[in-house]
C-alpha atoms as a printed R data frame, in Angstrom:
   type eleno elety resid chain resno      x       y      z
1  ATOM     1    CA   UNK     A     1 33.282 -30.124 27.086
2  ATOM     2    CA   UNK     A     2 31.807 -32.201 29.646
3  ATOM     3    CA   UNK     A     3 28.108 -32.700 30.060
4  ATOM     4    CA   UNK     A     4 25.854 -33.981 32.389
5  ATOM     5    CA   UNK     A     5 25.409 -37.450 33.052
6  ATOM     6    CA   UNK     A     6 22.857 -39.095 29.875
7  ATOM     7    CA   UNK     A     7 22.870 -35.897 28.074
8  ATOM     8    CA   UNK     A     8 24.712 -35.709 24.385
9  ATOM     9    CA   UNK     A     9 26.281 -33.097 22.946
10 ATOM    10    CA   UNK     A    10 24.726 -31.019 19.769
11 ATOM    11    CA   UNK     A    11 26.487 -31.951 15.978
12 ATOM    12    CA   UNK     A    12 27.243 -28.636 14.328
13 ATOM    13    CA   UNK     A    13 25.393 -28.758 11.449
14 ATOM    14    CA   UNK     A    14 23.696 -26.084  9.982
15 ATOM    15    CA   UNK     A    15 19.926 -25.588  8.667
16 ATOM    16    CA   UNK     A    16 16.499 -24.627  9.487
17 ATOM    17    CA   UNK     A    17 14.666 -25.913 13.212
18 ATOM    18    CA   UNK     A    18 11.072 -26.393 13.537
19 ATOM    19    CA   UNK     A    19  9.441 -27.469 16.548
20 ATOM    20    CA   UNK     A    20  7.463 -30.292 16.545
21 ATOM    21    CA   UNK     A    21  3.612 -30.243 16.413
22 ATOM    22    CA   UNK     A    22  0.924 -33.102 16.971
23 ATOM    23    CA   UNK     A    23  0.598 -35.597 15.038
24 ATOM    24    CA   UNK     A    24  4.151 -35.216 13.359
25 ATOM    25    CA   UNK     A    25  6.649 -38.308 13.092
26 ATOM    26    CA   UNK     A    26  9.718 -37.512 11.106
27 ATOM    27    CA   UNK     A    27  8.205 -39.020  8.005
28 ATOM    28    CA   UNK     A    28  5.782 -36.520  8.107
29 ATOM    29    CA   UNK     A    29  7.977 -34.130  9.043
30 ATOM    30    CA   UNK     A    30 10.209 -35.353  5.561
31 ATOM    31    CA   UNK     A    31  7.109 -35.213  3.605
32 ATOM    32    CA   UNK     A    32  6.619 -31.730  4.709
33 ATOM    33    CA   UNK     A    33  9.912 -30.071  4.222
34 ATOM    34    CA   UNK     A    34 11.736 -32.225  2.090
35 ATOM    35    CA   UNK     A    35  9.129 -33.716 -0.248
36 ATOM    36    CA   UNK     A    36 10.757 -36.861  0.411
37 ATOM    37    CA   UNK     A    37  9.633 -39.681  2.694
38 ATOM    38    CA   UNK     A    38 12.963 -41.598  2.936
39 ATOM    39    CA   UNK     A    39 14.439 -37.937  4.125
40 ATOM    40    CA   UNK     A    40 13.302 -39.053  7.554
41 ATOM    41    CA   UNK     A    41 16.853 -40.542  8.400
42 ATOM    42    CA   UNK     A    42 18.350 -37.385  7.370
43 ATOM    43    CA   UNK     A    43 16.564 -35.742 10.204
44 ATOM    44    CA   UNK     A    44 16.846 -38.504 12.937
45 ATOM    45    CA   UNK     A    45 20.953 -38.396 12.115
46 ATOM    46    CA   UNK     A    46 20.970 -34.696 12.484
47 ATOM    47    CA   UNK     A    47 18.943 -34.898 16.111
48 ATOM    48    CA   UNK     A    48 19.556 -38.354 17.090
49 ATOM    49    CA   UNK     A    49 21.240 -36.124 20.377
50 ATOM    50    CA   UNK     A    50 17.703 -35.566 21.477
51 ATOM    51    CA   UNK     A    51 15.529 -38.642 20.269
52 ATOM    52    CA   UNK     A    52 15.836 -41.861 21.705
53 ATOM    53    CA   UNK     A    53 13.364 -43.529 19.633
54 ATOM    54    CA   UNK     A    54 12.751 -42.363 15.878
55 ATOM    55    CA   UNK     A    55  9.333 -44.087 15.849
56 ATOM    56    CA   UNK     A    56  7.970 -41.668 18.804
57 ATOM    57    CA   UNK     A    57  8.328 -37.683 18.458
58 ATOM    58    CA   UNK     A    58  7.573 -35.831 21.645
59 ATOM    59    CA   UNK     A    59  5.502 -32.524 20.728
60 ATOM    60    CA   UNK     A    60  7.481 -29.813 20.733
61 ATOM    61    CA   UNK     A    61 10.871 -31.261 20.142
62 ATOM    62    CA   UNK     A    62 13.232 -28.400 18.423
63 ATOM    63    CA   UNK     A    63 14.497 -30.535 15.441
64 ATOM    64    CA   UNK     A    64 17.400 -29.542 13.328
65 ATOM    65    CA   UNK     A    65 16.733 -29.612  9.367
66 ATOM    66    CA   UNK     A    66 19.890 -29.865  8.065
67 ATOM    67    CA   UNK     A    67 20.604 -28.461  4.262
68 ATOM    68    CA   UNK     A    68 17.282 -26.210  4.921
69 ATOM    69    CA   UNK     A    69 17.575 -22.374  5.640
């Protein structure tokens, strides 16, 4: 499948999506879900697709938890 120029294409992995909310960064995020801190890379290689910089979360960004239903 072919997709627009600078857009990626989705990994099909399964598990839960939250949206993000303000004030979250994915260690918080890790923290919150996973009770894990270093679980932040889990998420950022699961939505990389959509963040271009792990260190800055845009509110309201649908991320992917994987391993979470």
């Amino acid at each position: 499948m072919r997709l627009p120029f600078g857009k990626k294409e989705a990994p099909a992995l399964k598990g839960k999506t939250i949206k993000s909310m303000p004030g979250d960064t994915l260690r918080t995020i890790a923290i919150r879900e996973y009770g894990d801190e270093s679980k932040w890379e889990v998420i950022y290689d699961a939505n990389k697709w959509r963040i271009d910089d792990p260190s800055y979360l845009n509110v309201g960004t649908d991320l992917l938890l994987p391993g979470k239903e």
